[in-house]
C-alpha positions in Angstrom: -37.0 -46.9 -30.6 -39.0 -44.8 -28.7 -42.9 -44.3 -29.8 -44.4 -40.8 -29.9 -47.1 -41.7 -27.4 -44.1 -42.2 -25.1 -44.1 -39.1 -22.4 -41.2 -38.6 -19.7 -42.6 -40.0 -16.6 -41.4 -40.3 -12.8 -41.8 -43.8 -11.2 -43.8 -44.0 -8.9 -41.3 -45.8 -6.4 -39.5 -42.0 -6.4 -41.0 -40.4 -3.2 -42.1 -36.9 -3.2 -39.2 -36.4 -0.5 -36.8 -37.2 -2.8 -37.4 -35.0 -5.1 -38.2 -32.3 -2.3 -34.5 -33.2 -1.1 -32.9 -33.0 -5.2 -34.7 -29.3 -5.4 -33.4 -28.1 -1.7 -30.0 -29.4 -2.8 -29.9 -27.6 -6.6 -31.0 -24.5 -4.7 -28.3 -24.8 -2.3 -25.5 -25.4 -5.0 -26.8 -22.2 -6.6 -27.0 -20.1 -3.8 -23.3 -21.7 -2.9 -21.7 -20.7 -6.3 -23.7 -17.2 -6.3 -22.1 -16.2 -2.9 -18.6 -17.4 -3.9 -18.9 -15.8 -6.9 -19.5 -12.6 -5.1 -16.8 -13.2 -2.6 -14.4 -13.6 -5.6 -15.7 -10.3 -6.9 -15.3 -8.7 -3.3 -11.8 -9.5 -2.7 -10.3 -8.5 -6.4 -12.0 -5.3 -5.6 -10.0 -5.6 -2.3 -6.3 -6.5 -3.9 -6.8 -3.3 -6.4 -7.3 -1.4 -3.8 -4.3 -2.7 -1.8 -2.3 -2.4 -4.8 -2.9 1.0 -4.9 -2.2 1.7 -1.4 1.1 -0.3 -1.4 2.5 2.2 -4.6 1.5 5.1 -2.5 3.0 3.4 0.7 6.4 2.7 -1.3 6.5 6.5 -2.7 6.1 7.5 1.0 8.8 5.6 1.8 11.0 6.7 -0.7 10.4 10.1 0.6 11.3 9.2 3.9 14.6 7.6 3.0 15.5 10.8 0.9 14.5 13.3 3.9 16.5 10.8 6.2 19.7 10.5 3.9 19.9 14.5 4.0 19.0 14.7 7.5 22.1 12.3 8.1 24.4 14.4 5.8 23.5 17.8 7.5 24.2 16.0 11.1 27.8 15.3 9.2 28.3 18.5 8.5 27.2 20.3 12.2 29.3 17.4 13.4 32.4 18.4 11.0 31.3 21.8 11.8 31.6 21.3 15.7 34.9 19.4 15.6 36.4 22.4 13.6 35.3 25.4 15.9 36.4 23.2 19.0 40.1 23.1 17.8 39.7 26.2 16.5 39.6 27.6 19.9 42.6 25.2 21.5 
């Protein structure tokens, strides 16, 4: 079908701006995908490091409800406490 002679050939009816055009645009692609490709990178960097801050964020807040839950009981007991000495003293 095809002879060996035969080489790969533009026409010459494609202008040099065309193919200027083609180039720019395969460039472009390339730099497209390479930048979202890092951005992809950037934010899984990003979640692990929110993951990490949200388990130490929950522990704290564990904590917290602990410390609040015995500062409520001991407010019980100065209460009970209180209402004790005060008829105590009737």
């Amino acid at each position: 079908m095809t002879k060996s002679s035969e080489q790969f050939s533009i026409s010459k009816q494609v202008s040099i701006s065309m193919l200027i055009a083609l180039a720019l645009q395969t460039v472009a692609v390339i730099g497209f995908i390479t930048t979202l490709r890092n951005d992809v990178d950037n934010n899984r960097e990003r979640l692990v490091d929110n993951a990490n801050q949200i388990r130490i964020m929950e522990a704290m807040v564990q904590q917290q409800a602990v410390s609040i839950a015995r500062i409520d009981e001991n407010i019980k007991a100065i209460r009970a406490m209180a209402e004790f000495w005060s008829n105590d003293r009737k």
